[in-house]
C-alpha positions as CSV (number, residue, x, y, z in Angstrom):
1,X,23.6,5.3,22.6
2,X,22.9,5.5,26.2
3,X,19.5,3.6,26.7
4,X,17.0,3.7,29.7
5,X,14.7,0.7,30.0
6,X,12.3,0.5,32.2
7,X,10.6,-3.0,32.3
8,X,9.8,-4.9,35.4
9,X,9.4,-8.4,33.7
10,X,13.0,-9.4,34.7
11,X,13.2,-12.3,32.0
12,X,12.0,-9.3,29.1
13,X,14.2,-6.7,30.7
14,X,17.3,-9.1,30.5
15,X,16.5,-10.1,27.2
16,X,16.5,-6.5,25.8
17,X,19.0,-5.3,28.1
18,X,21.6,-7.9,26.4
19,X,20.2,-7.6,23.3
20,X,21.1,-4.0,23.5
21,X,24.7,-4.7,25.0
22,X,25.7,-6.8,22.0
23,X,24.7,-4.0,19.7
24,X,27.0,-1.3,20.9
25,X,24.7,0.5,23.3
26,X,24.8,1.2,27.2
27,X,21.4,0.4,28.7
28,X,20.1,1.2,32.4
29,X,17.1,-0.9,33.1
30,X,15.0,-0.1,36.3
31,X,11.6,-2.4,37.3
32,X,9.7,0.2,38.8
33,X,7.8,3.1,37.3
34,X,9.4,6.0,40.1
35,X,12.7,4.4,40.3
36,X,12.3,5.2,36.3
37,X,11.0,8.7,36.3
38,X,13.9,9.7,38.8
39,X,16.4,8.1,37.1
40,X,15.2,9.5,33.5
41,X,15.0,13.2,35.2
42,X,18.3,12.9,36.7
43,X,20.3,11.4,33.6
44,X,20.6,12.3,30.1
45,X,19.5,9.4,27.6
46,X,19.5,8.8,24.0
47,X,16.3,6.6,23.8
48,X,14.0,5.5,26.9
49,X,12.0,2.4,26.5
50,X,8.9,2.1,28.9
51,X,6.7,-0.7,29.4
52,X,2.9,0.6,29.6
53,X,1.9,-1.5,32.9
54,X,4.6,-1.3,35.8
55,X,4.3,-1.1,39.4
56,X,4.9,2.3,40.9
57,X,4.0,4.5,38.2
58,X,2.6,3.4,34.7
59,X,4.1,4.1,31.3
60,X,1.9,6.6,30.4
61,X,2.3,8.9,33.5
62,X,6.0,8.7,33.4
63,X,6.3,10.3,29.9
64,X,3.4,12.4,31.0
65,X,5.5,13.5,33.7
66,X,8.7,14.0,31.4
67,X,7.2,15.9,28.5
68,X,5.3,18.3,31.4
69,X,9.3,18.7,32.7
70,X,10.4,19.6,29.2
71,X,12.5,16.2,29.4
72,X,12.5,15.5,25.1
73,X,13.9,12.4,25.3
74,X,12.4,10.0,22.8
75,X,10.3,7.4,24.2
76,X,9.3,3.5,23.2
77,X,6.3,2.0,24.8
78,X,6.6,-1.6,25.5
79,X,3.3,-2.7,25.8
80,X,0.8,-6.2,25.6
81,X,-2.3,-3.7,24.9
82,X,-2.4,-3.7,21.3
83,X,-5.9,-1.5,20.6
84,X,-5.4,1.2,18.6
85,X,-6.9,4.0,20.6
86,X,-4.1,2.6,23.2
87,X,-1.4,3.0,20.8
88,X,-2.6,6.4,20.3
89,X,-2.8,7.3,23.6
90,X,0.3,6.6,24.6
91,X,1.4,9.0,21.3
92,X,-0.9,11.2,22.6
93,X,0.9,11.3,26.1
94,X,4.2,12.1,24.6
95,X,5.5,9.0,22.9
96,X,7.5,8.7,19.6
97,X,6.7,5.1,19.0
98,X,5.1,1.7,20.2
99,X,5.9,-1.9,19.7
100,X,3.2,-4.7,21.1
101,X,4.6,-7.9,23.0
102,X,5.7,-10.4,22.1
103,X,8.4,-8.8,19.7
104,X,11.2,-9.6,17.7
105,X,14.8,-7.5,19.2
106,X,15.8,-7.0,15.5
107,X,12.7,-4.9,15.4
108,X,12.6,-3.4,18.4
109,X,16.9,-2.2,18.0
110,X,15.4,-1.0,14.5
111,X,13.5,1.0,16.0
112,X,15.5,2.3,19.1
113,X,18.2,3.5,16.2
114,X,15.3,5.0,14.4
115,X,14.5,7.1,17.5
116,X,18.2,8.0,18.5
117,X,18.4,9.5,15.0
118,X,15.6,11.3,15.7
119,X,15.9,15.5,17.3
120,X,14.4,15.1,20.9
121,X,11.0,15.8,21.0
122,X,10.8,19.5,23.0
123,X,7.4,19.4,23.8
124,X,4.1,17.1,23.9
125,X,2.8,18.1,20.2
126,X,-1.4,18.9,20.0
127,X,-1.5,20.3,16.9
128,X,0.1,18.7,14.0
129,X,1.2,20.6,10.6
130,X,1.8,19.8,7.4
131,X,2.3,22.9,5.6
132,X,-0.4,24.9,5.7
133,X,-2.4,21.6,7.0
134,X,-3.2,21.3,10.4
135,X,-5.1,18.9,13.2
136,X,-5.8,20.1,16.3
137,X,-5.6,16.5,18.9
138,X,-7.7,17.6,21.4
139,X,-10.4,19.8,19.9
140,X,-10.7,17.2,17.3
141,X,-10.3,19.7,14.5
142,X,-8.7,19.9,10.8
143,X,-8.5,22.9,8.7
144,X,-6.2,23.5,5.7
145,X,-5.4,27.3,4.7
146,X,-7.7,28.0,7.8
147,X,-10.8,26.7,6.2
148,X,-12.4,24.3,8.7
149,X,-12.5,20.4,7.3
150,X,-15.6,18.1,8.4
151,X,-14.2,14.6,9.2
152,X,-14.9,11.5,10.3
153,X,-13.6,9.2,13.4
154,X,-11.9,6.9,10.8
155,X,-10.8,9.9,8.9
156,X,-9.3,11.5,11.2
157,X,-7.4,9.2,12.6
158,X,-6.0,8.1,9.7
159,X,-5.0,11.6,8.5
160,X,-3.1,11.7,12.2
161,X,-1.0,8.7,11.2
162,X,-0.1,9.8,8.1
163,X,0.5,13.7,9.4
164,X,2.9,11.9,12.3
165,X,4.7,9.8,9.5
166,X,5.2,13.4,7.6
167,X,7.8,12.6,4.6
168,X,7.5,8.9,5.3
169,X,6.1,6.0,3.4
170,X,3.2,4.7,5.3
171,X,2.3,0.7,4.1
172,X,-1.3,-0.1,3.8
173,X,-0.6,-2.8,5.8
174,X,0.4,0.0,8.9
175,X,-2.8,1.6,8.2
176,X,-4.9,-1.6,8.9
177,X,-2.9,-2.2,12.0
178,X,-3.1,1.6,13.0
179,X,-6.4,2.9,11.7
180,X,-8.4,-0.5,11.8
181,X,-6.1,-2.5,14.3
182,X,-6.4,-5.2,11.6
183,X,-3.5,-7.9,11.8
184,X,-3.8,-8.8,8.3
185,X,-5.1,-8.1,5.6
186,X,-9.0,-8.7,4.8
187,X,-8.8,-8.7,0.9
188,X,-10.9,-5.1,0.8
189,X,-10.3,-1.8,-0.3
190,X,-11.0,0.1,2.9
191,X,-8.0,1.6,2.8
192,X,-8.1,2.7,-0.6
193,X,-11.7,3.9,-0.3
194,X,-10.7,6.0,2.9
195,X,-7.8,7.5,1.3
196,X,-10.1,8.9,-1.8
197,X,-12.6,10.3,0.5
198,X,-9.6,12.2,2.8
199,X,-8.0,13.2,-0.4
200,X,-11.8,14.4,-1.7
201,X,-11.5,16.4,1.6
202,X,-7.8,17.3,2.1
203,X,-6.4,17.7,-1.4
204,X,-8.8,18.6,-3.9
205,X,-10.3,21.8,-2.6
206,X,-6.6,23.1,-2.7
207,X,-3.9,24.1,-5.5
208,X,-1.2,21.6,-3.5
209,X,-1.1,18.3,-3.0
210,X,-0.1,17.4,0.1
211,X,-1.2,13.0,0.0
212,X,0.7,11.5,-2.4
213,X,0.4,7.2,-3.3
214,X,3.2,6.0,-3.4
215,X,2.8,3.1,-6.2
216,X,2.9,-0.6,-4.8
217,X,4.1,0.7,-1.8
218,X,2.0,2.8,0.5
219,X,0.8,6.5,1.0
220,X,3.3,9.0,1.8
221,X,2.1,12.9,3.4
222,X,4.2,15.8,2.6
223,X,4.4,19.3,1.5
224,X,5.7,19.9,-1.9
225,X,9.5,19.4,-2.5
């Protein structure tokens, strides 16, 4: 794949940049923010990774920038702010994905040849559907079959990870770290008892199940196959 990275930490840059090299790819790197928005506007790319803080231009505004030029290219944000309302701003701004320094590379190529596998991203998406599910992002709305759904801050964001992972297997332990920004796990069923409550609210009104637990694994959100 054909790689943009745009990282002004020179020792990082390098680092991935080789990294990246050795595993088959070509990868452009550029160390400030409007060096990178030009360059990703005026090349085609398989994959940009951004760092969140650069000089020029942040992370944020450059995908900002692409997704308002219909430039679909999937995006990584490289970035030291590990909050989860962060993390979900950058998502919210037009990323596919996030990864919090310091990082292993065999993670972050995983994920770089999870995203080149992935269609390009036409537009910045802020409503999210699930078959006849759907959550609006920025009126802070959920309704299923068009009947309206009354949830809460935790709820809600935790039915937005799992509506973003649609068809994928998403670990408790990546709901503590996305939902509760927990780094390990506390021993307590939080995660179980916010699942029951969204499925109360989701699922059970409704003839389809759409949240499905995936035994000794994780949670999995998906219309019926």
């Amino acid at each position: 794949m054909r790689i943009l990275l745009i990282e002004d930490d020179r020792k990082t840059s390098d680092y991935i940049a080789k990294g990246l090299s050795e595993a088959g790819h070509v990868c452009d790197v550029f160390g400030d923010g409007r060096d990178g928005l030009f360059q990703a506007q005026r090349e085609a790319y398989d994959v940009i990774v951004v760092d969140r803080m650069l000089p020029g231009l942040d992370g944020l505004a450059i995908i900002r920038s692409l997704r308002a030029a219909k430039v679909g290219t999937s995006a990584l944000f490289l970035t030291s702010i590990g909050g989860v309302d962060d993390r979900v701003e950058g998502l919210e701004a037009g990323g596919d994905d996030y990864l919090t320094k310091p990082f292993a590379f065999s993670e972050l190529l995983a994920r770089v040849n999870a995203l080149g596998r992935r269609p390009p991203v036409q537009e910045q998406k802020t409503v999210l559907k699930v078959a006849d599910l759907e959550l609006d992002l920025i009126r802070r709305e959920a309704r299923r079959a068009g009947q309206a759904i009354e949830l809460q801050p935790r709820e809600f964001t935790l039915l937005e990870v799992l509506m973003r992972g649609e068809g994928r297997v998403i670990t408790k332990t990546m709901l503590l770290e996305r939902v509760w920004d927990f780094h390990f796990d506390p021993k307590t069923s939080v995660v179980e008892t916010h699942i029951s409550r969204l499925r109360a609210k989701v699922d059970k009104p409704f003839q389809v199940q759409l949240l499905h637990t995936v035994r000794n694994t994780g949670y999995s959100l998906h219309a019926p196959r």
